[in-house]
Every structure is written in structure tokens, then in C-alpha cells.
C-alpha positions as CSV (number, residue, x, y, z in Angstrom):
1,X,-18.3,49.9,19.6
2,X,-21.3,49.4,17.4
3,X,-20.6,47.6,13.7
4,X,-23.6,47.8,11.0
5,X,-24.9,44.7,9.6
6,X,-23.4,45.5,6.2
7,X,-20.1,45.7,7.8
8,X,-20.1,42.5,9.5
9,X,-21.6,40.9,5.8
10,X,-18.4,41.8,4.1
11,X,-15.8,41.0,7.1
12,X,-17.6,37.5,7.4
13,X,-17.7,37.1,3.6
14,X,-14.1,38.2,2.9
15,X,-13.3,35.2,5.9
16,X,-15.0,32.7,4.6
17,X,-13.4,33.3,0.9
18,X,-10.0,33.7,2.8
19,X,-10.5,30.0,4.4
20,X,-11.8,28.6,1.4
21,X,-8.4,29.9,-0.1
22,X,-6.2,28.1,2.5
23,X,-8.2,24.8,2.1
24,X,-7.7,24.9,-1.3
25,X,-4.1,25.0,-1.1
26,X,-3.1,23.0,1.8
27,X,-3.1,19.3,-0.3
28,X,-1.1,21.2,-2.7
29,X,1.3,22.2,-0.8
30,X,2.1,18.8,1.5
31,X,2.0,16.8,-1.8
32,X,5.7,16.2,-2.1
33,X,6.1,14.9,1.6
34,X,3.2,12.3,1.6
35,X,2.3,13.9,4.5
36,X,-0.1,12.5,7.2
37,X,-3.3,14.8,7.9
38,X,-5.9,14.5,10.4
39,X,-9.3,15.9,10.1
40,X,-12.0,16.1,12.4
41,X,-12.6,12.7,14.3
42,X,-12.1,10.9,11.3
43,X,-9.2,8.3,10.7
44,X,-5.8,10.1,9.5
45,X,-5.0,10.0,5.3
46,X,-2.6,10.0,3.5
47,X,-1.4,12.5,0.5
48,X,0.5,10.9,-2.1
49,X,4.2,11.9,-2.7
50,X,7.2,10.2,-3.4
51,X,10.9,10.8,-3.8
52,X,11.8,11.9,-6.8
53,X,13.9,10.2,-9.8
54,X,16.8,12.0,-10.3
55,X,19.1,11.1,-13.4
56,X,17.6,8.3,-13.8
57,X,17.4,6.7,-10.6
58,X,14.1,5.1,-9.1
59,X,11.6,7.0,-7.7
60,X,10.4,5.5,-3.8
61,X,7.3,5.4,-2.1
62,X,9.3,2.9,0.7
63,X,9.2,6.1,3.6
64,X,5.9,7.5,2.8
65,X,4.2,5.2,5.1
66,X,1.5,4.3,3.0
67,X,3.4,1.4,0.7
68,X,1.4,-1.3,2.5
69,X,-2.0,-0.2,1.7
70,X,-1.5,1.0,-2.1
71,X,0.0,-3.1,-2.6
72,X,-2.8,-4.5,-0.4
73,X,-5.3,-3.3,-2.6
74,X,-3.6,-3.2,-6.3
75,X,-2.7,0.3,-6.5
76,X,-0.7,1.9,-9.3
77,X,2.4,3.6,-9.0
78,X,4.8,2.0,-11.3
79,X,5.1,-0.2,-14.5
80,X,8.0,-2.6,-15.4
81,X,11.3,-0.4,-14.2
82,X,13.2,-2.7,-16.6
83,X,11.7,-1.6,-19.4
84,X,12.0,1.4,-20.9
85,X,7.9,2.0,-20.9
86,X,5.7,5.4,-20.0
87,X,2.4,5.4,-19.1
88,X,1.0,9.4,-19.9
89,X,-1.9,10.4,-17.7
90,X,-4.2,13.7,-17.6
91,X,-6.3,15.2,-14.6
92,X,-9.1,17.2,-16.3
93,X,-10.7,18.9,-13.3
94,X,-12.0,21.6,-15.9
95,X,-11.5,22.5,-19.4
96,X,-8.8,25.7,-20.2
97,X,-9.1,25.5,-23.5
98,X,-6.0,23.5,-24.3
99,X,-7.1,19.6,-24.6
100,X,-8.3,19.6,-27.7
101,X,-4.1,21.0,-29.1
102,X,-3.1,18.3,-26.2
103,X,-5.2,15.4,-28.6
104,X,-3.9,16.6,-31.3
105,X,-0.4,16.0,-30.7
106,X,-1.7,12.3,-29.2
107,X,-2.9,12.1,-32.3
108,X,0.3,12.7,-34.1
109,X,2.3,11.1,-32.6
110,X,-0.2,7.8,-31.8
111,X,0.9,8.1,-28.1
112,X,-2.3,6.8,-25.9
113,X,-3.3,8.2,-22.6
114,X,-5.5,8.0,-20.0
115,X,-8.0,11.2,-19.2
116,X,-9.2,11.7,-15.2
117,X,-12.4,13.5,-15.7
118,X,-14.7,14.8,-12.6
119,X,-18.4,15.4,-13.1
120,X,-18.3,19.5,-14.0
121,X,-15.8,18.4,-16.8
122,X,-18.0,15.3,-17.7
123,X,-21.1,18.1,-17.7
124,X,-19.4,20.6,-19.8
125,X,-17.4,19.3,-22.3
126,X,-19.2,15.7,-23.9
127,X,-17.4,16.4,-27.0
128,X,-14.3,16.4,-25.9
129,X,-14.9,12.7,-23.8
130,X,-16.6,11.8,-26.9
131,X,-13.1,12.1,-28.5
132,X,-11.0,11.2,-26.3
133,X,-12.8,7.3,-26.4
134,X,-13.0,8.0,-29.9
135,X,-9.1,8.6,-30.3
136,X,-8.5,5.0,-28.2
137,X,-8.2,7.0,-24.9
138,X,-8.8,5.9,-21.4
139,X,-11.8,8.1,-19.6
140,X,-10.7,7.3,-15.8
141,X,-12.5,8.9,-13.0
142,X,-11.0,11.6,-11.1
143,X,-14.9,12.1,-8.9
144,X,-17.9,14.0,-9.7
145,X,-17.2,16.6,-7.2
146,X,-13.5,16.3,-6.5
147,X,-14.2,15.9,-2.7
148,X,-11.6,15.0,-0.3
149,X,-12.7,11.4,-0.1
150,X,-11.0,10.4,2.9
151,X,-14.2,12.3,4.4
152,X,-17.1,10.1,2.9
153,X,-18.5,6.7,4.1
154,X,-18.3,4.0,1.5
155,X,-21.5,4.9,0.3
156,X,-20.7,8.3,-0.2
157,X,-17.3,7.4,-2.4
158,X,-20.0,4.7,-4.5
159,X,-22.3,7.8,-5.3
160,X,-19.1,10.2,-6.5
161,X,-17.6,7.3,-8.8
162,X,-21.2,6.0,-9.6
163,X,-22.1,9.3,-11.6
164,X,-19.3,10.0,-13.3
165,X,-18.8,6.2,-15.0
166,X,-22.4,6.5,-15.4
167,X,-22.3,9.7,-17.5
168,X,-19.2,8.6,-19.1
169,X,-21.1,5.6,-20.3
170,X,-23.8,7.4,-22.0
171,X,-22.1,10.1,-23.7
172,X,-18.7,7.8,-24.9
173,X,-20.4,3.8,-25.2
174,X,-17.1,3.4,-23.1
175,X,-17.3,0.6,-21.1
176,X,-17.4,0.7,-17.0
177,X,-14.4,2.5,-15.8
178,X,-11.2,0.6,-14.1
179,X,-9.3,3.6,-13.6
180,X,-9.3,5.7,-10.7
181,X,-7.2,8.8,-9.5
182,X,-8.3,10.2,-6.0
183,X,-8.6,14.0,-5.7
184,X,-5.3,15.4,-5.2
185,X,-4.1,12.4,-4.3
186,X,-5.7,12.3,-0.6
187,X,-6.7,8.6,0.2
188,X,-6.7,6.2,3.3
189,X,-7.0,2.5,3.5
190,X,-11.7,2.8,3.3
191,X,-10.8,5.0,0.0
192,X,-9.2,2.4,-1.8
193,X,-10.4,-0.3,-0.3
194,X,-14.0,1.0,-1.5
195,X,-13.2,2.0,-4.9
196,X,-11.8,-1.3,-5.3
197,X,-14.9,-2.8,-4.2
198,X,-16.0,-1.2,-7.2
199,X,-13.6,-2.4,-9.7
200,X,-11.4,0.4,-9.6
201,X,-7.5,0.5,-9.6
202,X,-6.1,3.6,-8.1
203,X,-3.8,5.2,-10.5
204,X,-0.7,7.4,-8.5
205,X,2.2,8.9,-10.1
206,X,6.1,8.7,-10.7
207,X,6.5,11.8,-12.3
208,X,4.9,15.2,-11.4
209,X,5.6,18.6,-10.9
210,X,3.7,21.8,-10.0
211,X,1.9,22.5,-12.6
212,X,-1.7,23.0,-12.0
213,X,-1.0,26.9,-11.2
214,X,-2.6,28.9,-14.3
215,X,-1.4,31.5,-12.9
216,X,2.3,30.3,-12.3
217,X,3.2,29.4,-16.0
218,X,6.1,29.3,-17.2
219,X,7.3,28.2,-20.8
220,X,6.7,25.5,-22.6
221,X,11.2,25.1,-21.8
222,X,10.5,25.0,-18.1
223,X,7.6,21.9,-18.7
224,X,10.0,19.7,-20.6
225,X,12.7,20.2,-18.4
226,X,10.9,19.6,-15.1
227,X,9.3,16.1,-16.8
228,X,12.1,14.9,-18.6
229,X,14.8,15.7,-15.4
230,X,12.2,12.7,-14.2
231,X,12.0,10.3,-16.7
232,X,12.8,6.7,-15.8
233,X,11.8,3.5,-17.0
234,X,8.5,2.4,-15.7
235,X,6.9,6.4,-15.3
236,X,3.3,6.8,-14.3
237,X,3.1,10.3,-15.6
238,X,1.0,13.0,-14.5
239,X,0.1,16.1,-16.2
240,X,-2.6,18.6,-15.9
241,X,-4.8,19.4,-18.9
242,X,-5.0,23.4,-17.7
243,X,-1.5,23.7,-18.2
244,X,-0.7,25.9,-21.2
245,X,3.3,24.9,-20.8
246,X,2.1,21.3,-21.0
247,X,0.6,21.4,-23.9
248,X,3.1,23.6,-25.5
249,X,5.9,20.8,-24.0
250,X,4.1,17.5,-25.3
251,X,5.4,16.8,-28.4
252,X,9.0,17.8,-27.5
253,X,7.9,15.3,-24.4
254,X,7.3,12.8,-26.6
255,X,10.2,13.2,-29.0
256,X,12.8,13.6,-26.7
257,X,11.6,10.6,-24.8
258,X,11.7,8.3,-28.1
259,X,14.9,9.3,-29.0
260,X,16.3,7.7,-25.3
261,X,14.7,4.8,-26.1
262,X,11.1,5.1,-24.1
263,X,7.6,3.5,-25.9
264,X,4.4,4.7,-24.9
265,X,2.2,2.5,-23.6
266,X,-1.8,2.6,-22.3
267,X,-2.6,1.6,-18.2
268,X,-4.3,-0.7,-19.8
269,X,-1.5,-2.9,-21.0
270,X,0.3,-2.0,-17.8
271,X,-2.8,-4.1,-15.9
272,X,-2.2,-7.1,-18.4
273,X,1.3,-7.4,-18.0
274,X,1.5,-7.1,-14.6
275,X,2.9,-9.7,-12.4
276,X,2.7,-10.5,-8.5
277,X,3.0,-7.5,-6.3
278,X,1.2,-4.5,-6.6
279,X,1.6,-1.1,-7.9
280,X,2.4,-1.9,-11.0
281,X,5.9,-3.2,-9.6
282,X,7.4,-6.3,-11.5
283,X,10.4,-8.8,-9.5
């Protein structure tokens, strides 16, 4: 059976697209186990997850397997858990149109947060990173190409980091960056052990949910509920900036979250306060 050329062009393109497709979503879907995955010959990673809080209990990391590392090298997952404190936090892998309604209500409400950025978002939208440092923001780094970095040497994860604070720097006047959040949350012990080399604190999560879908949204009900069914003293929040129901959700977020007693409070001040122990964890 004879196939023409053209034939075999669209069978191997609508492959390729199909793999991309299932690369794309694999992380996404293993992220609430913490999951272990192997690729290739090189050493096996981790991808972040955690128990969830429910009413108001703890969130846990303890069977994930990966505890050890995050403390051995100053990882964030956690604030004080006996205070009532939040930490908000952003991944901006692109721009949807909806950061500059989510700074608004920042704004409003004086709430401070930290910003992930990778290099296409540092490369399209200097205006927005202008403000955001502007506004008393933290600009972390999220990676100037949102590889899997469990893949790269150290050399490599220096370059991906190197751009973006280097960028950053020259379009904001913010200083070097401390802040890192590994692309969707796949690491191993050379990933942070490299980043902190640099300077760089890994910054995880306590609360999450999926919400990165554009495609999947829905209501700004459905975000509030989902993050406030999570709240708990201590919470490393994460949020994605693409999210039409989060930005529709943040100021109820907020609100609701003042009115049981939680403060808002930068990474920053998280990193000065912290005691003996990693993560973020205090005795």
C-alpha cells in the first residue's frame, strides 16, 4: 500500500501535536499525589502535592517523600500555622488579560503578593512587572522558558533563572530575585539545590486547586469556595493569573478571609520571621 508524501506530512504532524498534548498534561494531572516520575536516564523527580486542609486542619507534605530535601535546602511550603497569616502568590506563565483587575483589587484592599513571571511574560508585558514592583509586589521567577528543570545540568537551570532576574532588573530597578517557583512544581534534589546556589528560596504551596484550565472555568462561586474550603493558618497560596474565576473571586477571597481573622502578609516577612526548620515551618 503506497501513502503520498502529503499524507504521511499530516499523519506525522497531527502525532507530534497529539504528544505534545499528553506532555503537556501529564504534570497536571499527577500534581495532587506528589508523584515520582522517571525520565530518560536521568535521576527520578518529584512533583509537588500535598494533602489537603480540610476544615481547618493542616495540610502535609510528611508522605510525599520529598520532605527531606524541600527542609535541607530552605524550601517554602508553610508560614507560622499558629498564626492566623496568608501569603498570596501568582504564576504568570502568560498574560489573559485579567492581571491588571487582579492589581486592582491588591490595590484596594493593600493585600501584597508575590508574581512568578517566565521570560514570554517578562517579554510581553514590561508594564505590567513595572507595576507590580511599583505597587510593593514581589517579581519571583517562575523560568524563562518554563522547562521541566529536573532535565537541565546546573548550568542550564543558572541560564533559565539568569535571564529572567536579569530582565526583571532592567525593566522594574527590582532588586535580584530570592523567590523561586519551579515549573509546575517538578523538582529534584540538583533543582533546588542549584537555585539555591543562586540565592533562591523555592516557594511551594498549601492551597491550590485546578485552576489553570481557561477552558474549564467556572464562576467566580466555584473559585472562593474551592480556596476558602482550604484556608488555614499559615497558607502559601497559589493562584493562576489566567484565571477569569480568580480574579472575579479575589476580593470576596480577601474579605471573607479578614472577617475569620486572617492578615495578609508578603514571603518576604515570612523569610524574616522564620525560625529553625525549614519550609517556612515554625516549633
Amino acid at each position: 500500500m503506497r501513502i503520498k508524501s502529503g499524507a504521511i506530512a499530516v499523519l506525522l504532524t497531527a502525532v507530534l501535536f497529539t504528544a505534545a498534548g499528553l506532555i503537556h498534561a501529564l504534570p497536571e494531572a499527577i500534581t495532587a499525589k506528589g508523584a515520582t516520575v522517571q525520565s530518560g536516564n536521568q535521576p527520578s523527580a518529584f512533583h509537588f502535592g500535598f494533602k489537603k486542609s480540610v476544615n481547618g486542619k493542616l495540610p502535609s507534605i510528611d508522605e510525599e517523600g520529598f520532605k527531606e530535601i524541600l527542609n535541607k535546602h530552605d524550601s517554602l511550603f508553610l508560614g507560622n500555622t499558629e498564626r492566623k497569616d496568608l501569603y498570596l502568590t501568582f504564576d504568570n506563565g502568560y498574560e489573559n488579560g485579567l492581571t491588571a483587575a487582579i492589581l486592582d483589587v491588591l490595590k484596594a484592599k493593600q493585600v501584597p503578593a508575590a508574581f512568578f513571571v517566565t521570560g514570554h511574560y517578562v517579554k510581553e508585558e514590561p508594564q505590567l512587572l513595572k507595576r507590580m514592583v511599583d505597587e510593593g509586589h514581589i517579581v519571583g521567577n517562575h523560568s524563562w522558558s518554563h522547562p521541566d528543570m529536573s532535565q537541565l545540568n546546573e548550568t542550564q537551570i543558572a541560564s533559565e533563572l539568569d535571564r529572567v532576574d536579569e530582565q526583571v532588573q532592567r525593566i522594574t530597578g527590582q532588586k535580584k530575585m530570592q523567590y523561586l517557583r519551579p515549573p509546575r512544581g517538578i523538582f529534584n534534589e540538583r533543582v533546588l539545590a542549584a537555585s539555591r546556589k543562586l540565592g533562591y528560596r523555592s516557594v511551594f504551596w498549601s492551597i491550590a486547586y485546578k485552576d489553570w484550565d481557561v477552558n474549564a472555568q467556572r464562576g467566580a462561586g466555584y473559585a472562593f469556595e474551592q480556596v476558602m474550603k482550604q484556608l488555614h493558618p499559615g497558607a502559601i497560596l497559589l493562584l493562576h493569573s489566567v484565571s477569569r474565576d480568580n480574579a472575579q473571586a479575589l476580593g470576596s477571597i480577601i474579605d471573607k478571609a479578614r472577617e475569620q481573622g486572617y492578615t495578609f502578609r508578603s514571603l518576604d516577612e515570612l523569610v524574616a520571621e522564620e525560625l529553625p526548620g525549614g519550609m517556612g515551618i515554625f516549633p
